[in-house]
Each structure stands twice: as C-alpha cells, then as structure tokens.
N, C-alpha and C positions, 0 to 999 in steps of 0.2 A: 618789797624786795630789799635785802639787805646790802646795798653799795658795797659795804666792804667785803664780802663774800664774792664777786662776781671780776675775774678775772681782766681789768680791760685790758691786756693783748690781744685778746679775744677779738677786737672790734678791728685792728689793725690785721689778724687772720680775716675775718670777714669781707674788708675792703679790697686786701688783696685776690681773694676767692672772687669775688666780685669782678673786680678790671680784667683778672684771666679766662674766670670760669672754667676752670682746670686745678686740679689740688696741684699735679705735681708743679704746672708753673707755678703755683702761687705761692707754694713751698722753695720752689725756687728762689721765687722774689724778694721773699724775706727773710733766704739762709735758713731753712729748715729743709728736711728730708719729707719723703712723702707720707710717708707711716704717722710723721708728728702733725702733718698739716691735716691728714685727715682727724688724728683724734681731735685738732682743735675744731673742726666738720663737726665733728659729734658732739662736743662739748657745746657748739654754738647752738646745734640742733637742741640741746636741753633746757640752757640756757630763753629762746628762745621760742621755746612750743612750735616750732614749724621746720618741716625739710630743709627749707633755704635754697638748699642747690640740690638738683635730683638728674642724674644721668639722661642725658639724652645724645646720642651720636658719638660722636669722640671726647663731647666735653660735657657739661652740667648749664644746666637752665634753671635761672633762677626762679621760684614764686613769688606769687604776690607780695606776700608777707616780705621778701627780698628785698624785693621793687622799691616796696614802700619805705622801707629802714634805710638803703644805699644811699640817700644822698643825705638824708641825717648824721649818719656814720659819718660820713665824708666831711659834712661841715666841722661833726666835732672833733674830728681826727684835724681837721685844717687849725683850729682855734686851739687845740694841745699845741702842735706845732708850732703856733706864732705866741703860745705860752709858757714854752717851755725854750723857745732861744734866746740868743744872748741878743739884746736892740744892738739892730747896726742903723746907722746914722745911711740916708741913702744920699750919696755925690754922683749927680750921673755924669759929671766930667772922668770919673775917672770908673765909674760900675761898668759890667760886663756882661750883664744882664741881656737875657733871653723874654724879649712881651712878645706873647701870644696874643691879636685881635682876632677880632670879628667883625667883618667890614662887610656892607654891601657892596658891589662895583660901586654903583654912582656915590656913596658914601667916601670910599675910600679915593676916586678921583676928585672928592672936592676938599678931604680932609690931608689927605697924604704928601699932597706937594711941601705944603708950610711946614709940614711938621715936620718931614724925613730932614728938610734944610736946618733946621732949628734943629735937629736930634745930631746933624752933622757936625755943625759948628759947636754947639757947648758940652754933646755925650756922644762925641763918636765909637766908644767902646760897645753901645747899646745897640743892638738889633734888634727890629720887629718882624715879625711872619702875622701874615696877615691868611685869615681863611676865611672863606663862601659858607657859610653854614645855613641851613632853613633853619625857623625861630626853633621846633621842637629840637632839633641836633644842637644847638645854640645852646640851651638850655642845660641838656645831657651833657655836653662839654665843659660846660661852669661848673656842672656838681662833681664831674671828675676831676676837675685841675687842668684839665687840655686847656683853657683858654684861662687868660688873667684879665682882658676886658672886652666886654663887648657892646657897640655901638650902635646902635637903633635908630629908625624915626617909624614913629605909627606901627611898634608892635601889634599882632593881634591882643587883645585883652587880655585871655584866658593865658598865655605864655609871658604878658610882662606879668600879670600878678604873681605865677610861679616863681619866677628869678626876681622879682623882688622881696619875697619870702624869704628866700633862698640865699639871696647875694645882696649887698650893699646896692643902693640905686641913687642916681641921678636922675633929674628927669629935669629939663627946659625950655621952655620955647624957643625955634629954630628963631635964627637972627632974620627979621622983616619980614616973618611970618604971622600968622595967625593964631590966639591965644590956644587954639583945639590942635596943632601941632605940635609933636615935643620928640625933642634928643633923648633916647635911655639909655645910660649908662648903667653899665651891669658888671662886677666885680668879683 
C-alpha cells in the first residue's frame, strides 16, 4: 500500500468512532456533520477491508478487526500528538496539570500520604484523581488516554505483558521485598 494515497484523518475519524461508537457524536467530536463522518465510515471501511463499526441498538459495535486496530491507532494518534507539539519544559511549581492514576486501595494508602505532601508544598497547582480499576479496565484505560499512570504490584501476567507492549514500563523490586516481587509502572 501506497502511504501517500491513504488519507490519515482517517485514523483520527476512526479513534473518534471508536470512544463514541455513534457517527453522529463522533462527528460531533471532531466538528464534522454527520453526512461527512459517515463518508469517512465508508472511506475507512475500504480503506480497511472490514465493517469496523456495524449497527447495533442505538449505536455501532465494533468488530474484531476494530478491536484489534484501536489501540494501535490510539498509540499512533498519541506519538503524532507529542510529535507534532511545541516541547514545553514541565515546572510543576507552577503546571496545572490534571494526572489520572491507577491505584489499588492498599497501594494508594501507602503511596499517597508522601506524595500528595510533596505535590503540596513544591506543585500545588497539580491535581491527582485517582481510580480503582481491575487489571483488564486498566489496560483499556491506558490505550484510551483515561489514565496517564498506573501503579501495580503482582499484575497478572497475561495483562502486564499487554500494557507493556503497549505503554512505557517500569518495573522494580518492592522496597525489603523479595527479588519475585515487583512495582509496574505503566504510562
């Protein structure tokens, strides 16, 4: 296939089709009308060789072949984004930044005292929201963008190797733990 033939808007209609699974919000989303978000529907469907999105109830269900693309899309849509802006320098004295975690209860009660005080005194502009998520919504949450880090001990297997595919990782031994224990960080 010919790179330069192949429209990427196309992939930013996609992503958006995706998070709504509705043309017309998704047309919404990104300032088009619904007539136009559907041709790019059809455009993607040729594009593509699969439905992608196929009516069901009030809105569109994705297939496989969806499934399987969405969070590829999503990463490359993320890496345009931090490729196409201008580098800002981060100062968290004075940022105003919104982090999305991922905490376990007992995680976030051994993590969260030091930090919010340290977050107070040198970036009190900075806000965290912290969410409860199982590992598989965890996951779904990173290839969406809902979450900017998420904090683990003893993932299952099969879900840390996904989000380390997927996202940048850390991964450490817990402090006066045991070498088969480990922190994941996932980005």
């Amino acid at each position: 296939m010919n790179l330069r033939r192949v429209d990427l808007n196309l992939l930013v209609a996609f992503d958006a089709l995706m998070q709504t699974r509705h043309v017309g919000r998704a047309g919404a989303l990104l300032g088009l009308g619904q007539p136009a978000m559907s041709a790019a529907l059809g455009r993607l469907r040729a594009l593509f060789g699969d439905d992608l999105l196929v009516r069901q109830g009030g809105g569109m269900a994705p297939t496989d072949r969806a499934l399987q693309i969405a969070p590829e899309v999503r990463l490359l849509l993320d890496r345009i984004g931090v490729l196409v802006s201008e580098p800002e320098g981060f100062d968290a004295a004075t940022s105003a930044r919104h982090f999305r975690l991922r905490l376990s209860d007992l995680l976030a009660s051994l993590l969260l005292p030091n930090l919010l005080r340290r977050i107070e005194r040198s970036a009190p502009g900075i806000a965290i929201e912290i969410r409860h998520l199982a590992p598989e919504e965890t996951a779904d949450a990173l290839e969406r963008g809902e979450l900017d880090l998420a904090i683990s001990a003893d993932l299952p297997e099969a879900f840390a190797r996904r989000l380390a595919r997927l996202h940048g990782l850390v991964e450490m031994p817990a402090p006066g733990e045991a070498r088969d224990f480990t922190w994941s960080l996932y980005w």
